[in-house]
DRENFIMAR-957583 format. One record per residue (C-alpha): residue number from 1; residue in one letter; chain; z, x, y. Coordinates in nm, 3 decimals. Example, Ala and Ser with C-alpha at 12.3 -4.5 7.8 and 13.67 -1.06 7.14 Angstrom:
+-----+-----+-------+---------+---------+---------+
:   n : res : chain :       Z :       X :       Y :
+-----+-----+-------+---------+---------+---------+
:   1 :   A :     A :   0.780 :   1.230 :  -0.450 :
:   2 :   S :     A :   0.714 :   1.367 :  -0.106 :
+-----+-----+-------+---------+---------+---------+
END
This chain:
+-----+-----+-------+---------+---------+---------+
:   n : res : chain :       Z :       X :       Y :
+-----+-----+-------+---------+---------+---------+
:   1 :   X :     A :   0.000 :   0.000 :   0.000 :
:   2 :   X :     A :   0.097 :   0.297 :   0.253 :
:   3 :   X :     A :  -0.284 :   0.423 :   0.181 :
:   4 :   X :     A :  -0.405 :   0.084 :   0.260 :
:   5 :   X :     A :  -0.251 :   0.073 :   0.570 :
:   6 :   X :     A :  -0.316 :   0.476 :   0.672 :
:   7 :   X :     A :  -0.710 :   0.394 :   0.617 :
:   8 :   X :     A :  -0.686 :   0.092 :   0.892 :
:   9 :   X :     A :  -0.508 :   0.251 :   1.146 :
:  10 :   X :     A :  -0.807 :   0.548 :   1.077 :
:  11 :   X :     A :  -1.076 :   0.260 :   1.103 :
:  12 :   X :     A :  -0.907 :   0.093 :   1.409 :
:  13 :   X :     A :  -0.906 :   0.430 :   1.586 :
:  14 :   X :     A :  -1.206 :   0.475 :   1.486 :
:  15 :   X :     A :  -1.313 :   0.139 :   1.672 :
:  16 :   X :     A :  -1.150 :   0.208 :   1.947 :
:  17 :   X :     A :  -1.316 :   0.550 :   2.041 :
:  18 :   X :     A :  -1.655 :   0.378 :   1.944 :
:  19 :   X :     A :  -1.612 :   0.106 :   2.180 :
:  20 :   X :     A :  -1.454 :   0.352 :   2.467 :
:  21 :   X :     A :  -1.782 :   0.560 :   2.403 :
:  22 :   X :     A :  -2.056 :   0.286 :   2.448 :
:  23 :   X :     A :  -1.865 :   0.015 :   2.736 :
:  24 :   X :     A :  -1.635 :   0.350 :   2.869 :
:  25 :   X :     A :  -1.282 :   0.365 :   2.886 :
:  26 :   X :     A :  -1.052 :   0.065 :   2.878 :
:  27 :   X :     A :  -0.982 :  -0.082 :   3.155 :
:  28 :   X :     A :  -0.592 :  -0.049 :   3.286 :
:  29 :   X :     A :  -0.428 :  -0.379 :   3.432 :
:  30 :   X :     A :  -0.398 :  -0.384 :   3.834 :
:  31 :   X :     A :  -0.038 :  -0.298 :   3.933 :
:  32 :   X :     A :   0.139 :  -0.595 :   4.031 :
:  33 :   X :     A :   0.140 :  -0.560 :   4.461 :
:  34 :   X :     A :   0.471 :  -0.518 :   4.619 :
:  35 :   X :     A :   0.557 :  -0.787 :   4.827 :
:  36 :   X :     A :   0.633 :  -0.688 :   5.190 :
:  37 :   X :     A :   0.855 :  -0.858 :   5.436 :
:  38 :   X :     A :   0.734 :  -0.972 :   5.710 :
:  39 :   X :     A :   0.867 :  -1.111 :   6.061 :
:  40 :   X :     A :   0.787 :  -1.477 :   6.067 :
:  41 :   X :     A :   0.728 :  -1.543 :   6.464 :
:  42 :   X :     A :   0.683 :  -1.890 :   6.447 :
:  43 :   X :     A :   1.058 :  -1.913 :   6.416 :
:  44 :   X :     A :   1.273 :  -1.891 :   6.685 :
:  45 :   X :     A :   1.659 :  -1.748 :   6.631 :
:  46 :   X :     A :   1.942 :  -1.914 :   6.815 :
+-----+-----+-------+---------+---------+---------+
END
């Protein structure tokens, strides 16, 4: 069973590289943007 499962992590490695070679690498997820206070001037303080 441990062979089994040694020859498909080869073949999905395999797969992987293949597909990174002919679409190029994978593509990483956009940081999430970090919010940024910001002064609200349409309220007044009193």
């Amino acid at each position: 069973m441990d062979y089994i499962e040694k020859v498909l992590e080869k073949l999905k490695e395999w797969a992987r590289k293949l597909i990174e070679t002919l679409l190029g690498p994978e593509a990483q997820p956009e940081p999430e943007p970090i919010p940024i206070p910001v002064n609200n001037p349409g309220r007044r303080r009193r």
